[in-house]
C-alpha positions as CSV (number, residue, x, y, z in Angstrom):
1,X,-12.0,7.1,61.3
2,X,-11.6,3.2,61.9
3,X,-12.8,2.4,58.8
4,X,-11.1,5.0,56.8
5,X,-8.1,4.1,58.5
6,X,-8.2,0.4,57.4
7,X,-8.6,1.7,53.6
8,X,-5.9,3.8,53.9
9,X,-3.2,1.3,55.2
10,X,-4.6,-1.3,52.6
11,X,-4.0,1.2,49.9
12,X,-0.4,2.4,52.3
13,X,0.8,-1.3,52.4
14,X,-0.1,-2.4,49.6
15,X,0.8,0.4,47.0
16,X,2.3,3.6,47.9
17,X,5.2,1.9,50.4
18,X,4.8,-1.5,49.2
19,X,4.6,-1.7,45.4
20,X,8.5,-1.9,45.4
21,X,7.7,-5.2,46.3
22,X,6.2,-5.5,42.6
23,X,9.0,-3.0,41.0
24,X,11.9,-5.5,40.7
25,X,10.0,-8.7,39.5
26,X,8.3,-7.2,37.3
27,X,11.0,-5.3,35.4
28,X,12.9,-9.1,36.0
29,X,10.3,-10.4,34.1
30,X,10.1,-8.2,31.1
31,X,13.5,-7.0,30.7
32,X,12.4,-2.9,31.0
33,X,14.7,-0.3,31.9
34,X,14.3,1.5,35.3
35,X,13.5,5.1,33.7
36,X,10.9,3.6,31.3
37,X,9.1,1.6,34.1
38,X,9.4,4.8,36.9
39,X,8.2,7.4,34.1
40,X,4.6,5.6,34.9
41,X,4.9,6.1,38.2
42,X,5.3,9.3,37.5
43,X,2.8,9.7,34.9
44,X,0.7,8.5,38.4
45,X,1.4,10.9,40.4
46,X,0.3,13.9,37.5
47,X,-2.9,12.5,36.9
48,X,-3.5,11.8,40.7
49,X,-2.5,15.7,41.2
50,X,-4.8,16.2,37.9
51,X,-8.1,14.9,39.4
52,X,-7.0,15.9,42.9
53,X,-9.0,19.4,42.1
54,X,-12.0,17.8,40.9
55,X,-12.1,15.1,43.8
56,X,-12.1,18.0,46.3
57,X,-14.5,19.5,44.7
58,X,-16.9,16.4,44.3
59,X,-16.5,15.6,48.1
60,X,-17.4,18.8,49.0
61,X,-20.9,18.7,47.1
62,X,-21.5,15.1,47.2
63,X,-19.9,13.4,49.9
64,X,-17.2,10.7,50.5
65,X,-19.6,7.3,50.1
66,X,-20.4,8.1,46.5
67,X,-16.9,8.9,45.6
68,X,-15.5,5.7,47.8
69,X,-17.8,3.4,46.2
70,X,-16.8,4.5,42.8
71,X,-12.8,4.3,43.3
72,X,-12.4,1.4,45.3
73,X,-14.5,-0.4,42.2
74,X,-12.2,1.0,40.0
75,X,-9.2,0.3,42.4
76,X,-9.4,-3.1,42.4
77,X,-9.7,-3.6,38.4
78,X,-6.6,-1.6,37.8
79,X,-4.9,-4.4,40.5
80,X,-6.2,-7.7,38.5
81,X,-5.7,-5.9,35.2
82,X,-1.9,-5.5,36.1
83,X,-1.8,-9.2,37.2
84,X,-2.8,-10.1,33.2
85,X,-0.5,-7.1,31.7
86,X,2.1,-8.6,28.8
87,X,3.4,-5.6,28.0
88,X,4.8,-1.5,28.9
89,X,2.1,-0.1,27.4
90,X,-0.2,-2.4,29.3
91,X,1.4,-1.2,32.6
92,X,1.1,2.9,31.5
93,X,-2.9,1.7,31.0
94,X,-3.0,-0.1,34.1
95,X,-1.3,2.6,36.0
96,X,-3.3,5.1,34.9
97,X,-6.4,3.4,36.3
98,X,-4.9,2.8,39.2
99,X,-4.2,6.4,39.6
100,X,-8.4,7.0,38.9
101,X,-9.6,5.0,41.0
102,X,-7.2,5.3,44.4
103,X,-8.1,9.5,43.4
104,X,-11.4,8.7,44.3
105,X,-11.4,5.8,47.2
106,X,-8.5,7.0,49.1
107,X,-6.3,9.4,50.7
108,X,-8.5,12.6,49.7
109,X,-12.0,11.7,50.7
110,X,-10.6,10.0,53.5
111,X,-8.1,12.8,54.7
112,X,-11.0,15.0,54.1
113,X,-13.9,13.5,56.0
114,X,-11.6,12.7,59.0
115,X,-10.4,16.3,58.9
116,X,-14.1,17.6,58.7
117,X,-15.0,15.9,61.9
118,X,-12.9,17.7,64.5
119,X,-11.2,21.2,64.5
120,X,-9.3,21.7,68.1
121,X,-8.2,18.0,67.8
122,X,-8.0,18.1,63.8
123,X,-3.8,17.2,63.6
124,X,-3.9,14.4,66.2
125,X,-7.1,12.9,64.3
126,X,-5.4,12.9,61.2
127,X,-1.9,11.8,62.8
128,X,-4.2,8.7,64.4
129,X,-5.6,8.3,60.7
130,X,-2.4,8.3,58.9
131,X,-0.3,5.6,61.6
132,X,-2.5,3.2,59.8
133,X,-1.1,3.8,56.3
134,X,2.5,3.3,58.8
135,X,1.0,0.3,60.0
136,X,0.5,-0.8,56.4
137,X,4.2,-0.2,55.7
138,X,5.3,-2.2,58.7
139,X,3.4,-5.1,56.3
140,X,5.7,-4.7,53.1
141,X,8.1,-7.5,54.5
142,X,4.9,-10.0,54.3
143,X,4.2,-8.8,51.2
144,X,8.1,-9.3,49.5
145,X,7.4,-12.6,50.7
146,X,4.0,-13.2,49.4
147,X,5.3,-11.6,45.9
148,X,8.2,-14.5,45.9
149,X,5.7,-17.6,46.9
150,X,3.5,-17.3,44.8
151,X,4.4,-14.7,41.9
152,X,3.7,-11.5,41.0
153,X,1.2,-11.7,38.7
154,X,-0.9,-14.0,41.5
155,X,-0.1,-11.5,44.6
156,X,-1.4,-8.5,42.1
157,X,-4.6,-10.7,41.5
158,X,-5.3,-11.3,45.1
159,X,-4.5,-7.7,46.1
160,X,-6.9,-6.1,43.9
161,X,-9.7,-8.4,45.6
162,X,-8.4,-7.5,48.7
163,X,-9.4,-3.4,48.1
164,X,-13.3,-4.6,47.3
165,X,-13.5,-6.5,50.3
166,X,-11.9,-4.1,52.6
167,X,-13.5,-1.0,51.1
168,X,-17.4,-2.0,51.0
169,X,-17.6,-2.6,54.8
170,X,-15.3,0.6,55.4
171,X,-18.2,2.6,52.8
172,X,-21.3,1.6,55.0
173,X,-20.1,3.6,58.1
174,X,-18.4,6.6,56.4
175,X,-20.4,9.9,57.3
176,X,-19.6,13.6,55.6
177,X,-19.4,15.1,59.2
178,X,-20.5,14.7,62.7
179,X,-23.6,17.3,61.9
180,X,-25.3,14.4,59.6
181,X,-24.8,12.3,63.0
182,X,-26.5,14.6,65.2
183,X,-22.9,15.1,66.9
184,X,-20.5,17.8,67.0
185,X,-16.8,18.0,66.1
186,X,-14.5,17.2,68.8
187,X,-17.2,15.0,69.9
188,X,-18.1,17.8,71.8
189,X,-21.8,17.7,73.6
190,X,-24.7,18.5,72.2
191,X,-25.9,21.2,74.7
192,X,-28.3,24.1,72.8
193,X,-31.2,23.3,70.7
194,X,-33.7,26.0,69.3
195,X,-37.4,24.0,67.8
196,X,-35.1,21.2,67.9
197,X,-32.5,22.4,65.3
198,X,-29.4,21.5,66.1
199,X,-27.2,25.0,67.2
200,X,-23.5,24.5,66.0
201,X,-20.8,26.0,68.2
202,X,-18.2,25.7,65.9
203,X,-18.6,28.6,63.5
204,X,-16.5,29.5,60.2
205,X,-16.6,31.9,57.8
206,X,-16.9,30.0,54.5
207,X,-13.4,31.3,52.4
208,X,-14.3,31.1,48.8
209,X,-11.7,29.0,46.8
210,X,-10.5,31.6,44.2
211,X,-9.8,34.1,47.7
212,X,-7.4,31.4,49.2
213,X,-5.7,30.8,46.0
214,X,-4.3,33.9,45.3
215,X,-2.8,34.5,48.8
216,X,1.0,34.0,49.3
217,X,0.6,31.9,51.5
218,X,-1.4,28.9,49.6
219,X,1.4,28.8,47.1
220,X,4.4,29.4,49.8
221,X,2.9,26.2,51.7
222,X,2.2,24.4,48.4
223,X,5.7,25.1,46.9
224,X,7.5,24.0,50.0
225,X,5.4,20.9,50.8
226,X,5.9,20.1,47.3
227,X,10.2,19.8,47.9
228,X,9.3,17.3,50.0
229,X,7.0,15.5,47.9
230,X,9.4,15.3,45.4
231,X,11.5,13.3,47.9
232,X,9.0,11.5,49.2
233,X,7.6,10.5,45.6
234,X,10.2,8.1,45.3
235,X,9.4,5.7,48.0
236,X,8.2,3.0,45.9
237,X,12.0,2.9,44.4
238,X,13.5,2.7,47.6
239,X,13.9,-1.4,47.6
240,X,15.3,-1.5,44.5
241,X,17.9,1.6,44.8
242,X,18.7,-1.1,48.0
243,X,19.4,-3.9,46.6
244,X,21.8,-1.9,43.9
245,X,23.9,-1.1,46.9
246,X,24.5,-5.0,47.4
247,X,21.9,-5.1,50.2
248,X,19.6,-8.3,49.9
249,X,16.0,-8.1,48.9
250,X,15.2,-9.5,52.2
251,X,17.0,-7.1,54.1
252,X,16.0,-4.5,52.2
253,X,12.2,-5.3,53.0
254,X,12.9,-5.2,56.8
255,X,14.4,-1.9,56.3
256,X,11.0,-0.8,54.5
257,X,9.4,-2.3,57.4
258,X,11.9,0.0,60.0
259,X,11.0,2.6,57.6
260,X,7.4,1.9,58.4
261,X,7.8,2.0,62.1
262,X,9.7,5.4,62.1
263,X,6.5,6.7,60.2
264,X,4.3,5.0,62.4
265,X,6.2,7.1,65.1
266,X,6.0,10.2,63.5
267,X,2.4,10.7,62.4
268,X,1.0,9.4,65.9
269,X,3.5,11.5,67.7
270,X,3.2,14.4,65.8
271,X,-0.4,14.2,65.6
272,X,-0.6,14.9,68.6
273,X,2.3,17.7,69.3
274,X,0.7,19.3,66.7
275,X,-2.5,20.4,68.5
276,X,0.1,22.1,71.2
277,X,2.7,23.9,68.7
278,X,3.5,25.9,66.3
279,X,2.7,23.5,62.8
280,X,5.4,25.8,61.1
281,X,8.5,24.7,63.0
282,X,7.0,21.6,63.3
283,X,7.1,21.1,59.6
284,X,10.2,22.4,58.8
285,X,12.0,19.8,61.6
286,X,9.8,17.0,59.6
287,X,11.8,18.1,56.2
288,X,15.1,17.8,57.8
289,X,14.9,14.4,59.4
290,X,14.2,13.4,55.9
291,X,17.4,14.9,54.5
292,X,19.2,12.8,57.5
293,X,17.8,9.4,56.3
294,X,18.2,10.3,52.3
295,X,21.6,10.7,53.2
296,X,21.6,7.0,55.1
297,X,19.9,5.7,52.0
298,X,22.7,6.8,49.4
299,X,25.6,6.0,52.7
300,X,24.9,2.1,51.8
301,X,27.8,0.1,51.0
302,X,29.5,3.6,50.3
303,X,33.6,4.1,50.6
304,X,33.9,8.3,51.6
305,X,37.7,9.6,52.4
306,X,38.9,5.9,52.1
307,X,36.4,4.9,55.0
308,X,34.0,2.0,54.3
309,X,30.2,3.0,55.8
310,X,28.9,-0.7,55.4
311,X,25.1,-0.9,56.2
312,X,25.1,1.5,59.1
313,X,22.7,3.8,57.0
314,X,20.0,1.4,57.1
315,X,19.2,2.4,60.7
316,X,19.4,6.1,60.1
317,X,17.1,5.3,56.9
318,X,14.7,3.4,58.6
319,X,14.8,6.2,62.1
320,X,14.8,9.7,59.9
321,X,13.0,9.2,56.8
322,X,10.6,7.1,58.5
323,X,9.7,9.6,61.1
324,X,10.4,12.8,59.0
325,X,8.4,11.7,56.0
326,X,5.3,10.5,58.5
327,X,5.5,13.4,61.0
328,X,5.2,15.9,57.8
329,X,1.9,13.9,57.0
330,X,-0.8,14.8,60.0
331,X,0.7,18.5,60.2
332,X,0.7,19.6,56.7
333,X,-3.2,18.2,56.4
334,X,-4.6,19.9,59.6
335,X,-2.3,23.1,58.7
336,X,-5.0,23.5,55.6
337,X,-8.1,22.9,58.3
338,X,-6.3,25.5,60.6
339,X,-5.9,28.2,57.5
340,X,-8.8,27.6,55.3
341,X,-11.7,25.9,57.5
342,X,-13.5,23.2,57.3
343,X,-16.5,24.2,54.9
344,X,-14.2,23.9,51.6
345,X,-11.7,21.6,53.3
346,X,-12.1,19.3,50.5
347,X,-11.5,21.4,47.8
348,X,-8.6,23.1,48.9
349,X,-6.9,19.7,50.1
350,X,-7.6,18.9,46.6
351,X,-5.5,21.9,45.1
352,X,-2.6,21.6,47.7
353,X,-2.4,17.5,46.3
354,X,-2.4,18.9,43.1
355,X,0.4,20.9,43.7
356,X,2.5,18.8,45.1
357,X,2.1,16.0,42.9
358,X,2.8,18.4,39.8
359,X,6.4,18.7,41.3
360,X,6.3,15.1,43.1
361,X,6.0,13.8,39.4
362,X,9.2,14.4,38.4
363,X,11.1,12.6,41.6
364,X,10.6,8.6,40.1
365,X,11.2,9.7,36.7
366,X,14.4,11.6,37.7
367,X,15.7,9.3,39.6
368,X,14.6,6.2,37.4
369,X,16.6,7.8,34.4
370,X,19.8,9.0,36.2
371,X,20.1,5.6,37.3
372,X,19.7,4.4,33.5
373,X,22.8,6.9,32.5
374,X,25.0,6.9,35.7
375,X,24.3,3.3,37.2
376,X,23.7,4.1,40.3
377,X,20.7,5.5,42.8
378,X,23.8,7.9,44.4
379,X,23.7,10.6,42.0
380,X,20.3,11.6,41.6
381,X,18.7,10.9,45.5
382,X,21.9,13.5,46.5
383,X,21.1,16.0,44.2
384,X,17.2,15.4,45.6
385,X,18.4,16.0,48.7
386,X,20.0,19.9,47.5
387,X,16.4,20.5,46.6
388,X,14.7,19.5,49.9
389,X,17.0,21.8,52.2
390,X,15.2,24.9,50.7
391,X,11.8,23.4,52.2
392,X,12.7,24.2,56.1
393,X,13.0,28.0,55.3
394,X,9.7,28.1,53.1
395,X,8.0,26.6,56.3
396,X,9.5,29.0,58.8
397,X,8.3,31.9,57.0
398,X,4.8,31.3,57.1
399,X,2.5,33.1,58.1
400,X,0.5,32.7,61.5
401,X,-3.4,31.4,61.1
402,X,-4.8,34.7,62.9
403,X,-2.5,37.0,60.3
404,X,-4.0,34.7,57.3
405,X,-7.6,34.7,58.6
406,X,-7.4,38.0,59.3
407,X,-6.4,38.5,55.4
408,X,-9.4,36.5,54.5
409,X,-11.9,38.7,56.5
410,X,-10.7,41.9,55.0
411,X,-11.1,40.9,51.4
412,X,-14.7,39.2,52.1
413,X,-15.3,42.2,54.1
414,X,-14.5,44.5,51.1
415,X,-16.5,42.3,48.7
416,X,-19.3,42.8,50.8
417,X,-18.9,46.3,50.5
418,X,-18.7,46.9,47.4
419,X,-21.7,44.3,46.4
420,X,-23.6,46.7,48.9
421,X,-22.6,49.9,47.1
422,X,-23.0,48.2,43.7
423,X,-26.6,47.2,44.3
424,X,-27.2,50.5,45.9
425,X,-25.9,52.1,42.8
426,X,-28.7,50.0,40.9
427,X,-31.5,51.0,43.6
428,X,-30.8,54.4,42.5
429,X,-30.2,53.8,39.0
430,X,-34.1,52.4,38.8
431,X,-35.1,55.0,40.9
């Protein structure tokens, strides 16, 4: 977990909260319009939700080393192809390797792997997992500062080294799950052996993908995750929607960086609530606290009923988006352990990404092109925020596990009978 967690912040720090660090010099430099340069962002996030199925599905048979080799490689070409890039179409290309390559060495086979190695204590493993993408955050400010030293085109350069030399030692120690080990999840004990075969407690009923697909509930879950991704999505945005507000690029870093801390917060603390209650409530409460800190973002500089709001909403950015975006993070992932098992935990973490990046897509470009015909961030994060309060309700009306597993066994149970009466058919058929 360690070692997937040190991958993950990289890639957290580095990309997914901290390319806005990038975002504004580079558009300086070349002179491209906001809804151009955020349509490949988006562009990012559909192939990421594109290859998100076949990742899963690739874990699942093959294991996380072969597919972390292979992305981190890729990774950290796509960084020092961007530092040589000249031109837009050279950024869509770069992007889109980008996108390939952090499919395959991050998030997924890390989320996945972690998630495979403990069931009772599956949401406060992954909570512990995902603080270090928080504590990657909590690095942007560095990194705004690095980006001004010494360039852009030098701190892309040096970042793409960075994920090869972070990733190879974090590859050597990365095992499918505890069973490969001779351990147990939970790190329970070891206590029955039969002929020296390890006996597994920890028994689940293996749900076959196309079954968990067509339940409600898959695409309830997926749908209202997705609201908030959409919100979400537009992280990499944030510093430059900031500085449009007449808040200083350095200040709008250290907000990033309270932005990171409130994460922090969030995942590690609900990480571990989420082992105790309900995930459902719990999610729904995450979606919320991110509706308070959009409306801090877009309160910046504002004048509403003649009163001037000044920078107050930084703090309520930084507390309530922080902690709402990273408490949704460790419950949402172990919510798919607790519904679906760990047997095709890969694969259906795949499909879930994939849904909720093929509605996460449209957040940068949205908001990159109302910016483009209204001049401001305001407009489009408000109207963002009309979407996100339907996610709450889609949470609360969930089903329970027990309900959904109980679902599960009846239509294997059904399948089994009627493979039993169709081969019987046959017996007698030959008969």
């Amino acid at each position: 977990m360690g070692a997937g967690g040190l991958v993950q912040g990289y890639a957290s720090g580095v990309f997914w909260q901290g390319f806005g660090a990038f975002f504004t010099p580079i558009i300086d430099t070349f002179g491209w319009s906001r809804g151009g340069t955020a349509l490949a962002l988006s562009f990012n996030r559909i192939e990421s939700g594109g290859m998100s199925i076949a990742v899963g599905y690739l874990l699942d048979k093959y294991g996380p080393r072969k597919l972390m080799s292979f992305g981190l490689f890729v990774t950290g070409l796509g960084f020092i192809g961007m530092s040589q890039m000249q031109s837009l179409w050279h950024f869509y290309v770069v992007m889109a390797v980008l996108t390939f390559g952090m499919s395959f060495g991050t998030f997924i086979p890390i989320v996945a792997t972690v998630g495979n190695w403990f069931v009772r204590k599956r949401s406060r493993a992954i909570g512990l997992l995902m603080s270090a993408s928080a504590i990657g955050g909590m690095l942007v400010p560095v990194l705004v500062w690095y980006v001004d030293a010494v360039g852009w085109r030098d701190a892309i350069l040096w970042v793409g080294i960075g994920f090869w030399a972070i990733g190879i030692p974090a590859i050597l120690v990365t095992a499918r799950r505890p069973e490969d080990k001779g351990m147990l999840p939970d790190g329970d004990p070891v206590l029955t052996q039969t002929g020296g075969v390890l006996q597994d407690p920890v028994r689940e009923r293996r749900i076959p993908i196309m079954t968990a697909l067509k339940s409600r509930f898959f695409w309830q879950l997926a749908i209202g995750t997705s609201l908030g991704h959409l919100v979400s999505s537009t992280t990499l945005m944030h510093i430059d929607a900031m500085q449009s507000f007449d808040i200083s690029r350095t200040t709008a870093s250290i907000a990033v960086f309270g932005f990171a801390v409130g994460s922090f917060v969030g995942r590690l603390g609900m990480g571990f609530i989420g082992d105790y209650f309900d995930k459902r409530y719990l999610l729904a409460i995450s979606f919320n606290m991110q509706i308070l800190g959009v409306l801090g973002l877009v309160s910046l500089n504002a004048t509403v009923g003649g009163v001037f709001l000044g920078q107050w909403g930084l703090v309520i950015y930084a507390a309530f988006f922080g902690a709402g975006f990273g408490s949704s993070i460790p419950v949402r992932m172990a919510m798919i352990g607790d519904y679906f098992g760990r047997q095709t935990y890969g694969s259906m973490l795949g499909w879930m990404s994939t849904a909720n990046a093929a509605i996460g897509a449209f957040g940068p470009v949205f908001v990159g092109i109302m910016f483009d015909v209204t001049g401001t961030y305001r407009t489009p994060f408000l109207l963002l925020i009309v979407v996100l309060l339907a996610s709450g309700p889609m949470m609360l009306t969930l089903e329970t596990p027990a309900r959904v597993k109980a679902r599960f066994r009846l239509a294997a149970r059904n399948a089994d009978m009627a493979e039993a009466e169709l081969k019987a058919e046959e017996a007698r058929f030959q008969d």
